[in-house]
N, C-alpha and C positions, 0 to 999 in steps of 0.2 A: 320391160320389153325383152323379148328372146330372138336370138337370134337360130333361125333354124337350120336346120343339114345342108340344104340346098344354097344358103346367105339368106335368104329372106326374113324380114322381121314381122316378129307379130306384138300386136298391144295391147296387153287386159289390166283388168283390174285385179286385188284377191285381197282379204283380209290375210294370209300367210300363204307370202310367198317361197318360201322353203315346199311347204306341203302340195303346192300350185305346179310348182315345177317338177315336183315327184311326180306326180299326178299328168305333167304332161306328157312325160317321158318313159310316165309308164303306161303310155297308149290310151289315157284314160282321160286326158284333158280335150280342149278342141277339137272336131273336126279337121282345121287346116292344119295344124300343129302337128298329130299325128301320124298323117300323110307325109312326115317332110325330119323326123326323125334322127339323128336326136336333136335335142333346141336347149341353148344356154343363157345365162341369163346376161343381160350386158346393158342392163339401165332399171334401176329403180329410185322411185319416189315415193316417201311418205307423206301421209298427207292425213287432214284431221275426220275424216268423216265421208263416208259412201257417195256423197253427192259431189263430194270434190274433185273425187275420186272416177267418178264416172266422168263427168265435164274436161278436166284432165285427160283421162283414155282418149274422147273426142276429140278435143286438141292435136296432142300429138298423134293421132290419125292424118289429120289434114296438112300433116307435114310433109315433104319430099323427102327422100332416099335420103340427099343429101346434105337436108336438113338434121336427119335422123341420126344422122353417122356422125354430126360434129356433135351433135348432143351426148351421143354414147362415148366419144371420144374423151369429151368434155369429164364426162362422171369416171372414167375408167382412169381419167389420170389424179382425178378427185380420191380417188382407191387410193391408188398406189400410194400418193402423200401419206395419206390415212396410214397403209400400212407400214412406211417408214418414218411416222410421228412427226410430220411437218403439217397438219393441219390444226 
Protein backbone atom coordinates (compact mmCIF):
# COMPACT_ATOMS: atom_id res chain seq x y z
CA UNK A 1 0.00 0.00 0.00
CA UNK A 2 1.41 3.66 -0.66
CA UNK A 3 0.65 6.25 0.62
CA UNK A 4 0.61 9.24 -1.94
CA UNK A 5 1.52 13.17 -1.87
CA UNK A 6 -1.86 14.33 -1.43
CA UNK A 7 -2.59 11.32 1.88
CA UNK A 8 -4.38 9.14 -0.36
CA UNK A 9 -3.75 5.43 -0.34
CA UNK A 10 -3.38 3.25 -3.30
CA UNK A 11 -3.36 -0.78 -3.34
CA UNK A 12 -1.57 -3.15 -5.75
CA UNK A 13 -0.01 -6.09 -6.19
CA UNK A 14 3.98 -6.70 -7.59
CA UNK A 15 6.04 -9.60 -7.60
CA UNK A 16 9.13 -6.76 -6.37
CA UNK A 17 8.05 -4.25 -4.67
CA UNK A 18 11.35 -2.16 -4.41
CA UNK A 19 11.35 -2.14 -8.48
CA UNK A 20 7.26 -1.27 -8.28
CA UNK A 21 7.86 1.69 -6.29
CA UNK A 22 10.73 2.88 -8.42
CA UNK A 23 8.66 2.67 -11.11
CA UNK A 24 5.88 4.53 -9.45
CA UNK A 25 7.65 7.34 -8.67
CA UNK A 26 9.24 7.40 -11.49
CA UNK A 27 6.02 8.61 -13.24
CA UNK A 28 5.94 5.30 -14.84
CA UNK A 29 3.71 3.27 -12.54
CA UNK A 30 -0.21 3.88 -12.36
CA UNK A 31 -2.43 6.19 -13.69
CA UNK A 32 -3.63 7.52 -10.25
CA UNK A 33 -0.31 7.18 -8.49
CA UNK A 34 1.24 9.38 -10.83
CA UNK A 35 -1.00 12.17 -10.84
CA UNK A 36 -0.52 12.49 -6.87
CA UNK A 37 3.24 12.31 -6.71
CA UNK A 38 5.57 11.24 -4.67
CA UNK A 39 3.97 7.84 -2.84
CA UNK A 40 5.61 5.82 -0.11
CA UNK A 41 5.41 2.73 0.77
CA UNK A 42 3.68 2.09 4.30
CA UNK A 43 2.18 -1.68 4.35
CA UNK A 44 3.27 -4.70 2.79
CA UNK A 45 2.44 -8.41 2.67
CA UNK A 46 3.92 -11.26 1.46
CA UNK A 47 2.15 -13.85 0.29
CA UNK A 48 2.65 -17.37 -1.49
CA UNK A 49 1.43 -17.03 -5.09
CA UNK A 50 -0.36 -14.32 -7.61
CA UNK A 51 -3.88 -15.47 -6.83
CA UNK A 52 -3.42 -14.64 -3.15
CA UNK A 53 -2.08 -12.00 -4.00
CA UNK A 54 -4.79 -10.49 -6.12
CA UNK A 55 -7.80 -11.80 -3.62
CA UNK A 56 -5.75 -10.04 -0.93
CA UNK A 57 -5.51 -6.42 -3.09
CA UNK A 58 -9.39 -6.96 -3.22
CA UNK A 59 -9.73 -7.29 0.27
CA UNK A 60 -7.95 -4.56 1.47
CA UNK A 61 -9.82 -2.34 -1.12
CA UNK A 62 -13.05 -2.95 0.51
CA UNK A 63 -11.60 -1.43 3.58
CA UNK A 64 -12.30 2.04 4.91
CA UNK A 65 -9.81 5.00 5.41
CA UNK A 66 -9.99 3.88 8.76
CA UNK A 67 -9.68 0.55 8.65
CA UNK A 68 -6.66 1.17 6.40
CA UNK A 69 -4.79 3.38 8.73
CA UNK A 70 -4.94 0.97 11.92
CA UNK A 71 -3.53 -1.64 9.54
CA UNK A 72 -0.59 0.55 8.46
CA UNK A 73 -0.17 1.61 11.88
CA UNK A 74 -0.30 -1.86 12.94
CA UNK A 75 2.78 -3.10 10.53
CA UNK A 76 4.75 0.24 11.00
CA UNK A 77 5.03 -0.50 14.61
CA UNK A 78 5.60 -4.31 13.47
CA UNK A 79 8.91 -2.27 11.83
CA UNK A 80 10.06 -0.52 14.11
CA UNK A 81 10.27 -3.72 16.69
CA UNK A 82 11.91 -5.35 13.85
CA UNK A 83 14.27 -2.74 13.58
CA UNK A 84 15.09 -2.62 17.30
CA UNK A 85 15.27 -6.62 17.52
CA UNK A 86 12.21 -7.09 19.69
CA UNK A 87 10.40 -9.30 17.37
Amino acid sequence: MLECADGSLYTGWTKDIVKRLAQHNAGKGSKYVRSRLPARLVYTESLGSKSEAMRRECTLKKLTRTEKIALIDEWEARQADKQRGLS
